[in-house]
C-alpha positions in Angstrom: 140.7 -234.3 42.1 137.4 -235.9 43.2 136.0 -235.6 39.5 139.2 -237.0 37.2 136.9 -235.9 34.0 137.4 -232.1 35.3 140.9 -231.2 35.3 142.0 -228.8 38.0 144.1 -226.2 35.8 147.1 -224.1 37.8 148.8 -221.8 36.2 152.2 -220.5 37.0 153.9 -217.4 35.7 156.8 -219.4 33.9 157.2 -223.1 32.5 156.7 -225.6 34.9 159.9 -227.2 36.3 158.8 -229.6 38.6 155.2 -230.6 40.3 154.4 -232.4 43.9 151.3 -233.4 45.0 150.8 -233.3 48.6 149.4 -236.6 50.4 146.7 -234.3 51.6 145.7 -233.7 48.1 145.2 -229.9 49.3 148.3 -228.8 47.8 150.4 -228.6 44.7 154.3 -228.0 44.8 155.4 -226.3 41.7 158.7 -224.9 40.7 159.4 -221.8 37.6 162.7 -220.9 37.6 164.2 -220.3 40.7 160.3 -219.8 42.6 158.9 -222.9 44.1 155.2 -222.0 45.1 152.6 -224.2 47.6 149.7 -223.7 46.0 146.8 -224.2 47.8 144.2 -226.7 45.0 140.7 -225.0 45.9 141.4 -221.4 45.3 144.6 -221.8 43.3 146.0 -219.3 45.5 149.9 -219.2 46.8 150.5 -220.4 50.3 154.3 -220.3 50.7 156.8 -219.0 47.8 160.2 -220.1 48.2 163.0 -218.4 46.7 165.4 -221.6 45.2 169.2 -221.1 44.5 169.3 -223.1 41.2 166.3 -224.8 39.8 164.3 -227.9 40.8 163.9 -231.0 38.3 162.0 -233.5 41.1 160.4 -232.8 44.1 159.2 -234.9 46.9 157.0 -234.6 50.0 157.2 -236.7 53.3 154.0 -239.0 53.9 152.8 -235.9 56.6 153.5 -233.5 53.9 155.0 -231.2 56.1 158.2 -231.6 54.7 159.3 -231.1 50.8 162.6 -232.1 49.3 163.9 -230.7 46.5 166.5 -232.1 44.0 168.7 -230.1 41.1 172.0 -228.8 41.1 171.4 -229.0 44.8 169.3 -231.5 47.1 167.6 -229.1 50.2 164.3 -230.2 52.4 162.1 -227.4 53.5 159.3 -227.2 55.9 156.2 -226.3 54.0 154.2 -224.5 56.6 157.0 -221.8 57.2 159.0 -222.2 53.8 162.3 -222.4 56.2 165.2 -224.3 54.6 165.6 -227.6 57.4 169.1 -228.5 55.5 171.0 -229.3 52.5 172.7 -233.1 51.8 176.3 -233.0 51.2 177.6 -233.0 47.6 181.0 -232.0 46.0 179.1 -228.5 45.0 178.1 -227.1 48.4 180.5 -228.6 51.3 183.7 -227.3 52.3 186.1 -229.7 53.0 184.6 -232.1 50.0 182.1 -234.6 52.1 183.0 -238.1 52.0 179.6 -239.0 50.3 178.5 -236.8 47.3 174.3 -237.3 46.8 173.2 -237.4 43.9 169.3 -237.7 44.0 166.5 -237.9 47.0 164.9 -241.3 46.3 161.9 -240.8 49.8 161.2 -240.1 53.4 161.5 -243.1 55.3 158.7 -243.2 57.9 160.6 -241.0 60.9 160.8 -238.6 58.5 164.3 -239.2 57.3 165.4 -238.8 53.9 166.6 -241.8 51.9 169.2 -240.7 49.3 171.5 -242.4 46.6 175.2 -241.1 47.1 178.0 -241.4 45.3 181.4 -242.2 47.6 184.3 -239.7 47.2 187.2 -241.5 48.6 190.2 -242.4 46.9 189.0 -246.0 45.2 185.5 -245.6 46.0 183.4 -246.4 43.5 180.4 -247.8 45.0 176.8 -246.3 44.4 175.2 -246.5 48.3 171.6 -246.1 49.6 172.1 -243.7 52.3 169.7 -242.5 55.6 170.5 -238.9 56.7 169.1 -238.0 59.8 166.9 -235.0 60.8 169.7 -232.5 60.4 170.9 -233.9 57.0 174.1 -235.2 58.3 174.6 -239.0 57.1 173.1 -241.2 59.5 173.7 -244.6 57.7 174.8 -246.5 54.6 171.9 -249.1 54.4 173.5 -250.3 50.9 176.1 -250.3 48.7 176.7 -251.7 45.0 179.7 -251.0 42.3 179.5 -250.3 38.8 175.7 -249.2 39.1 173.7 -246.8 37.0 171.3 -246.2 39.6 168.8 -247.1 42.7 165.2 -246.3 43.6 162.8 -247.4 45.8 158.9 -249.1 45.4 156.7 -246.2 46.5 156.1 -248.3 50.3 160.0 -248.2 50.2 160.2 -252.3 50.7 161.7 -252.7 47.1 164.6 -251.8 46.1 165.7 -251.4 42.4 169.2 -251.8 41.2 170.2 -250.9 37.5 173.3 -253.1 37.2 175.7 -252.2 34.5 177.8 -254.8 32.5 180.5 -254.5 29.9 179.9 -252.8 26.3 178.6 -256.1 24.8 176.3 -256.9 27.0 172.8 -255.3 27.9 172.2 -253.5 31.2 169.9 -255.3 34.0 167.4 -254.0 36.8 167.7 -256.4 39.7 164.6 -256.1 41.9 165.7 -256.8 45.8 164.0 -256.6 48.8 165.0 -253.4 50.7 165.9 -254.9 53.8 167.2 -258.6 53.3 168.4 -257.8 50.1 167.0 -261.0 48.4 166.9 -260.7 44.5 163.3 -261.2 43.8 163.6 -260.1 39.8 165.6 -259.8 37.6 165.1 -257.6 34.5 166.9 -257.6 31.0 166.5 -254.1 30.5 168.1 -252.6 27.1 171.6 -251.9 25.5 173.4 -249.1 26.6 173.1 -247.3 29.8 169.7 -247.2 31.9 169.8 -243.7 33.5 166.4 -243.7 35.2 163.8 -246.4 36.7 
């Protein structure tokens, strides 16, 4: 990492699912399969290996990188240093009685260490996308926004900006809105394409 022009080259034992890269830049996160593996950079050289229950597609440290959320079928954070599972978030696949918001993708970690998550609401008439806090324990702490008919939300790396994939009717092409996080002030706004936008 200190010389681009000499790749570091980590093997793993199946195809690559997913990849994190801790702050720290000591550590790579890698899942294969159902295995998610710290592997320490220097010697290459597992320092936790977590057994998964389905497998990863995006994972995410927090900024102290002791933390590392996962996101598939399910949506778990784990401490790093002991591989311990901290929690699952809610979704229509893993809580009994059906949780009134259904996640659908860890977006960061806000800076107390609290995940920010995009949820879907399961109510009857409900149909509003929300940006959600959950608190340490993964129970839902707040609803910070909420928008209808939307293909999706993410957030600016520093987590000020906030981008909303607005979807219009068949004849018309989808747009990105780019808001401040907090105020919510539309700062951009982006023609994106026709048809549906299913990732920024």
């Amino acid at each position: 990492l200190d010389d681009p022009s000499e790749p570091i080259f980590l093997p793993t034992p199946a195809e690559c699912l997913a990849a994190a890269l801790s702050p720290q830049h000591d550590e790579v996160a890698v899942c294969y399969g159902k295995t998610l593996a710290i592997l320490d950079i220097q010697t290459r050289a597992p320092k936790t290996t977590i057994e998964l229950p389905s497998p990863a597609s995006r994972m995410l440290y927090s900024e102290d990188g002791k933390l590392l959320a996962t996101s598939g079928r399910s949506f778990s954070v784990w401490d790093v240093g002991s591989g311990e599972k901290k929690y699952d978030l809610a979704t229509i696949h893993n809580h009994r009685p059906l949780p009134a918001l259904d996640c659908k993708g860890v977006l960061a970690f806000d800076d107390d260490g609290c995940v920010l998550a995009v949820a879907d609401g399961r109510h009857v008439g409900d149909n509003h996308r929300y940006l959600v806090k959950y608190s340490a324990d993964g129970q839902e702490l707040m609803k910070l926004r909420e928008e209808a008919v939307v293909g999706w939300l993410t957030l600016s790396p520093d987590r000020s900006l906030l981008a909303v994939v607005k979807v219009r009717g068949a004849d018309d092409p989808t747009r990105v809105e780019l808001r401040d996080r907090k105020t919510y002030k539309l700062i951009q706004e982006i023609e994106a394409h026709w048809g549906n936008v299913l990732s920024v």
